[in-house]
Steps between C-alpha positions, in 0.01 A plus 500: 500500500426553165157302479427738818540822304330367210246386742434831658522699163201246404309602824530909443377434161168318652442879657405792347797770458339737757434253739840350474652796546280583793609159672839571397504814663343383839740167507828743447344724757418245772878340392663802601322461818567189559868546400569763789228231748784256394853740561344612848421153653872416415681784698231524820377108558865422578561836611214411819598186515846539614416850699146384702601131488308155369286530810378863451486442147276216537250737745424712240478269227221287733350850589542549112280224415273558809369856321505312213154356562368846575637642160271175334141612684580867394543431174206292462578344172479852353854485350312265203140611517518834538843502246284328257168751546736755465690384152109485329347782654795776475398705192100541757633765766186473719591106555821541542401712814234230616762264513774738646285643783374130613812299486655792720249539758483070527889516485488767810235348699714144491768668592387655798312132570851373484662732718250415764599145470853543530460694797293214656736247417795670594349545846379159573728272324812439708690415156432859394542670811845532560631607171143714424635824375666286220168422397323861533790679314488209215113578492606830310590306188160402479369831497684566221406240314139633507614837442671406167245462226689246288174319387438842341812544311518131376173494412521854268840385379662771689744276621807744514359715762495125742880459382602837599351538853638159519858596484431826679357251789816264433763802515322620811504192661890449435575852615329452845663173555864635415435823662322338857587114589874444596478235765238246604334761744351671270327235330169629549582786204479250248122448520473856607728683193278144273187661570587894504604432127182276423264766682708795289457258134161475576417904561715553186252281342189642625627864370597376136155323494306825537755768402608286154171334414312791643271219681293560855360252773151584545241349730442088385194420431387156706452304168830588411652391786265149486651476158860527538455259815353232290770570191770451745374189697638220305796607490566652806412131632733390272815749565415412882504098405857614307625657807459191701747314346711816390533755786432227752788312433686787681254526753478129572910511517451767757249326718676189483875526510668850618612815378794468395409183274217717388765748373724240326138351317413851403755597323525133267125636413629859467733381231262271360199772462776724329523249302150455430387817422776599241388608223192246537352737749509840248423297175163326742394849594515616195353301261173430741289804434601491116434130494152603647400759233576213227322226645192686536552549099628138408533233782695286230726747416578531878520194596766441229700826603486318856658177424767684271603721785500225749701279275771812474526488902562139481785543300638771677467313810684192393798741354570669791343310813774225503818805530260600850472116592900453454620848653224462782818427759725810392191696517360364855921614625427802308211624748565314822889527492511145533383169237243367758408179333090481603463796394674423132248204492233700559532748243548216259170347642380871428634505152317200394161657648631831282480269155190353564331862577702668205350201266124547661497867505320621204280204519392616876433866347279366215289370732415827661534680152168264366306539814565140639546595862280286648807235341817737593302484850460104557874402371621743727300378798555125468900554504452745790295161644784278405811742552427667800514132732818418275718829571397438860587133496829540307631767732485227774627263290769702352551833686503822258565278184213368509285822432706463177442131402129575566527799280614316253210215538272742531565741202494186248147395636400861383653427159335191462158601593520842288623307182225262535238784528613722216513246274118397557428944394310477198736753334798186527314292308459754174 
C-alpha cells in the first residue's frame, strides 16, 4: 500500500498543478456518481429479483441488452471522437457548435432509424412478439441516451454536470420502482419508470447545455456531418465489435437457454460490471480529454503518464479484486436470497475478465488518445471473430457459465493483442 501511494504521488507530479487538479476534480465528481450507481444497484437488483421473480428479471435484462445494440448505432463512436474534438476545440465557440449541431441531428436521425427497426422486428419475429411492449417501453432508455450530451461534458471537462443528472436519473429511477412495482404483475414498470428517468436525465441535459453554456443547435452543414461520420467510424466499428462479446453474452444467454437462467447470468455480470467500473470508470473518463491536450504537446510525456496510471490500476486491482473473488458466494445469497453455485462461478469467471480489462484499460484509451484507430479497430474485430463462436459454443457446452469462461478467454486475448501493439508506438521506445 505504501509503494501505491508513493506511486500515485509520483504520477500527479508528472501533471501540471492545474491539470491535476482538473482531473482530480472530474474523478471525485464521477466517484460520487458512481458511489450512489453502486448504493442503488444494492437495494433494487435484489429488491426485483425477489418481487418480479428470476424469470421476469431475466426478460428485462435480455430486453436490456436487446436496446443495447440500438444505444451503440446512436452513439456512433461519438462518445470518443466527438469527446476528443470537443476537449481541443472548446476555447473556438463556432466549432464547438459545428460539432454540437451534427452529432445531434446524426444522433436523432439513428434514433428514429432504430425505432423503425424495432418496430419491424417486434412484429415479425415470433421471439419478440409476445413479450413486445417490454421491448418498446425499454426503447425509451435509448432515447435518453441520445438526449444526454455526455460526450460534451467529458470532453470540456465539465464532468460534474454528467455526475449530477446521473444521480438525479438514479434517485428517480429508485423512487418509481419503490413507489410502482409490488408484485410480478407489474413488471412491465421497470423498463417503463428505466426509461421515464433516462428520457427526463437526458432533457435535463439538453437544458444545462444551452441554458449553462449558453450554446444553440443550428442547421449542420453536410461537410460537417461527412466529418463527424468519418471521425466516428473506427470506433464505432470497434464499440460494435466490443459489444459482440460484451452485451451479447446476455443476449446469446437469452436466445439460448431461458429467462429465468438469463436472470440468474445477469446479475453475476451486474455485480461484476459494478465491479468494473469502480473508480476505474470515473478516473478513465477523466483523464482522457486531459491526456489528449498533453499528447498533442508531448507524446512522450503522455505516453509515460499512461503507463504510470495503468500501473496504479493494476495495483489497485490486485488489492482489492481477490476480497470480490472470496465473498463472491455471500454476495450471490445477498441478491438472489439464495448461494446458487453457477452463478458464484460465474462471477468469479467475471472477476478474472474484470483484472484483465482493469490491467488493459489505459493502454486501450492511448490508442484512441494518439489517433491509432485503425489499431483500437482491428484488435477489437478479430476477438469479436474469435469470441463471438466461443460464447455461443460454451453456452452449449456449459449452460450460462459458459458466457463467463468465454469472457474470461476472451478479455485476455484483448490484453494480449493491445500490449503487443502499444509497445511497437514509437513513443514506447523513447
Amino acid at each position: 500500500m505504501p509503494s501505491l501511494i508513493r506511486l500515485i504521488q509520483k504520477t500527479y507530479r508528472m501533471v501540471d498543478p492545474m491539470e491535476g487538479a482538473r482531473v482530480l476534480h472530474n474523478v471525485t465528481s464521477l466517484s460520487g456518481l458512481q458511489v450512489v450507481t453502486y448504493f442503488f444497484p444494492i437495494i433494487i437488483v435484489p429488491y426485483l429479483f425477489r418481487v418480479i421473480g428470476a424469470d421476469k428479471f431475466g426478460l428485462i435484462s435480455f430486453a436490456q441488452a436487446f436496446v443495447q445494440y440500438f444505444m451503440i448505432i446512436t452513439d456512433y463512436g461519438f462518445s470518443v471522437s466527438a469527446t476528443k474534438e470537443i476537449s481541443l476545440c472548446i476555447e473556438e465557440k463556432h466549432r464547438v457548435l459545428n460539432v454540437i449541431s451534427a452529432v445531434m441531428t446524426i444522433k436523432a436521425i439513428l434514433a428514429l432509424v432504430c425505432l423503425l427497426v424495432l418496430g419491424a422486428i417486434v412484429y415479425f419475429i415470433p421471439k419478440f412478439q409476445h413479450d413486445w411492449m417490454v421491448y418498446v417501453l425499454s426503447f425509451g432508455f435509448v432515447i435518453g441516451s441520445v438526449l444526454f450530451p455526455s460526450w460534451f461534458f467529458q470532453g470540456s471537462e465539465h464532468m460534474k454536470y454528467t455526475a449530477k443528472l446521473n444521480i438525479i436519473g438514479e434517485f428517480l429511477y429508485a423512487f418509481g420502482i419503490f413507489l410502482f412495482v409490488h408484485d410480478p404483475k407489474d413488471y412491465l414498470l421497470v423498463p417503463a419508470v428505466l426509461s421515464a428517468s433516462a428520457i427526463i436525465t437526458g432533457l435535463l441535459g439538453q437544458y444545462i447545455l444551452f441554458a449553462r453554456f449558453g450554446l444553440h443547435v443550428q442547421v449542420p452543414r453536410l461537410k460537417d456531418l461527412q466529418r463527424q461520420l468519418k471521425a466516428g467510424w473506427y470506433v464505432f466499428i470497434s464499440v460494435v465489435a466490443i459489444n459482440t462479446y460484451t452485451t451479447t453474452r446476455i443476449f446469446a444467454v437469452g436466445l439460448l437457454t431461458n429467462n429465468t437462467l438469463t436472470g440468474f447470468y445477469s446479475v453475476a455480470e451486474r455485480i461484476a460490471n459494478a465491479v468494473q467500473t469502480f473508480p476505474l470508470n470515473a478516473f478513465s473518463q477523466a483523464i482522457f480529454p486531459r491526456l489528449s491536450k498533453i499528447f498533442h504537446r508531448s507524446k512522450t510525456k503522455a505516453f509515460e503518464i499512461m503507463e504510470q496510471v495503468q500501473l496504479i490500476t493494476v495495483l489497485v486491482s490486485l488489492i482489492f479484486l481477490p476480497w470480490v473473488f472470496i465473498l463472491a458466494p455471500w454476495i450471490i445469497k445477498l441478491v438472489c436470497g439464495t448461494s446458487f453455485s453457477t452463478a458464484v462461478l460465474s462471477l468469479r469467471f467475471l472477476l478474472i475478465s474484470v483484472f484483465c480489462i482493469a490491467s488493459n484499460a489505459f493502454r486501450v484509451q492511448f490508442l484512441l488518445v494518439c489517433g491509432k484507430t485503425n489499431v483500437y479497430s482491428r484488435i477489437h474485430l478479430t476477438m469479436a471473430a474469435i469470441g463471438l463462436p466461443l460464447i455461443v459454443i460454451f453456452i452449449y457446452a456449459f449452460s450460462y457459465v459458459g458466457a463467463a469462461m468465454a469472457t474470461t478467454v476472451i478479455e485476455a486475448g484483448v490484453f494480449i493483442l493491445t500490449y503487443v501493439a502499444v509497445k511497437k508506438l514509437p513513443y514506447s521506445q523513447a
